[in-house]
Steps between C-alpha positions, in 0.01 A plus 500: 500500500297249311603128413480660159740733546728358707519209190572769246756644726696127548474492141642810375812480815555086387387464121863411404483160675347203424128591693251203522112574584576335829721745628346835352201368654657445832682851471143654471346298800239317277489102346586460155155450390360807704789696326402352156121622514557822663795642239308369186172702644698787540739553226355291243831260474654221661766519781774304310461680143505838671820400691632336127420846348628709772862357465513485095388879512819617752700264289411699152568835682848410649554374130388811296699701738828310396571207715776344358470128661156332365623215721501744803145601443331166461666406822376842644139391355543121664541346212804242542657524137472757188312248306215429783499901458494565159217263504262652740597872351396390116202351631440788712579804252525312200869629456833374644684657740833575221240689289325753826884565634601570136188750494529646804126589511218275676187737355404286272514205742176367719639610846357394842517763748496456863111506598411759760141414673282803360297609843270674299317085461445491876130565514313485802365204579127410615478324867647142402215216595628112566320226383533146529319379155408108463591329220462592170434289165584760221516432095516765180821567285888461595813683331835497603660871537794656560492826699635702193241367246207493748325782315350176255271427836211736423513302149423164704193706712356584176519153347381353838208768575221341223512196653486635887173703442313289743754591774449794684836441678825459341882391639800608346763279688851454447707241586821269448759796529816398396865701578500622078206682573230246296179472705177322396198733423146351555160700415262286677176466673366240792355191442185383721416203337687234219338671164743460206684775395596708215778425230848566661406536866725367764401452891675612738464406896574756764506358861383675768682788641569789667514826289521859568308703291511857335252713297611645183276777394703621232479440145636159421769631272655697899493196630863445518518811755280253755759220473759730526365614814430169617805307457762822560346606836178358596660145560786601625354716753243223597737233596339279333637215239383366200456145405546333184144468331349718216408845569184660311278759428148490490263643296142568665119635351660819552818526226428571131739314285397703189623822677742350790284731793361351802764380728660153534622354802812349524574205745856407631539188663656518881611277741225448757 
């Protein structure tokens, strides 16, 4: 069984207490930040929201199907009083608790079901290569993200692509992951000398590391299936560990950005 899995499972068996990141990290035999990374990648939302959703979902179920005791089921959700509850349910469902038991019906509500890892992502991978890259100077364009709204990133390629044309090689790296599922999103490319640079570019330094590093011949938008891969049984399988500093993808002669074809490589940074 996966670290993945195994964290879903500890979820689903404990949601009703009060879980930190610590411990649902520990339960799935990876560090926080590992944990972080690898559940955004997969599922496209944070650890902690997913847990938050998971428990609101139950609790709207056990109240359309007549619980009597709304005090009962915000302490079976881990909340520690019915106005801590009502709280997180309105902002949740945008309804109270009073007005989904007085229902009795949650299809209209926003429900989070328990995720199931589809194997039908798990692709098979190309032979992994290691490499330990020097470091690297790297400037272009910077957004913040969250995993839910990250389909505004091919927006930020095209606004950073006029001004890249001289750049046969590109970076798309991601970095400062944080436990609400925000991440920082940089389309870059790698400086060789001190030339100025264009209007709303940021640097970024990368220090040299180890990475691992897997071909994705796919079309860009399949992607996801490669991480998937990666994170929910390449890594585990490898015995390897992860270490906090920005992962990225990078963008040779070869890829087309106009029609997403020509493979990307993606490069995970290991321990050594």
């Amino acid at each position: 069984m996966s670290y993945l899995a195994k964290t879903l499972w500890f979820i689903e068996a404990h949601h009703a207490r009060n879980l930190s990141l610590a411990e649902i990290a520990h339960a799935g035999g990876a560090s926080p930040y590992h944990l972080t990374r690898a559940f955004s990648r997969c599922t496209g939302q944070s650890v902690m929201r997913y847990v938050r959703a998971r428990r609101l979902s139950i609790a709207a179920q056990a109240l359309a199907h007549g619980a009597h005791d709304i005090l009962a089921v915000a302490l079976e959700a881990g909340y520690g009083s019915h106005e801590a509850f009502t709280r997180a349910f309105c902002a949740q469902f945008s309804i109270t608790p009073e007005t989904v038991r007085a229902q009795g019906d949650t299809s209209e509500l926003a429900l989070t079901t328990a995720i199931r890892f589809d194997k039908t992502l798990d692709i098979a991978l190309e032979t992994t290569r290691f490499m330990q890259a020097p470091a690297l100077q790297l400037a272009g364009l910077r957004q913040r993200y969250h995993r839910r709204s990250c389909a505004g990133i091919p927006a930020l390629w095209q606004r950073f692509l006029p001004d890249a044309i001289d750049w046969p090689v590109r970076y798309g790296v991601c970095s400062h992951y944080d436990g609400a599922g925000h991440f920082d999103y940089l389309c870059a490319v790698e400086l060789t000398d001190a030339r100025s640079l264009p209007a709303g570019w940021v640097r970024l330094a990368l220090a040299p590391q180890r990475y691992a590093v897997f071909l994705h011949r796919g079309h860009i938008s399949t992607i996801r299936a490669t991480w998937h891969t990666i994170w929910n049984d390449w890594l585990p399988q490898s015995g390897l560990q992860v270490v906090d500093a920005p992962d990225f993808e990078r963008y040779d002669q070869h890829f087309d950005p106009a029609s997403g074809a020509g493979g990307v490589q993606i490069w995970l940074p290991v321990k050594a």
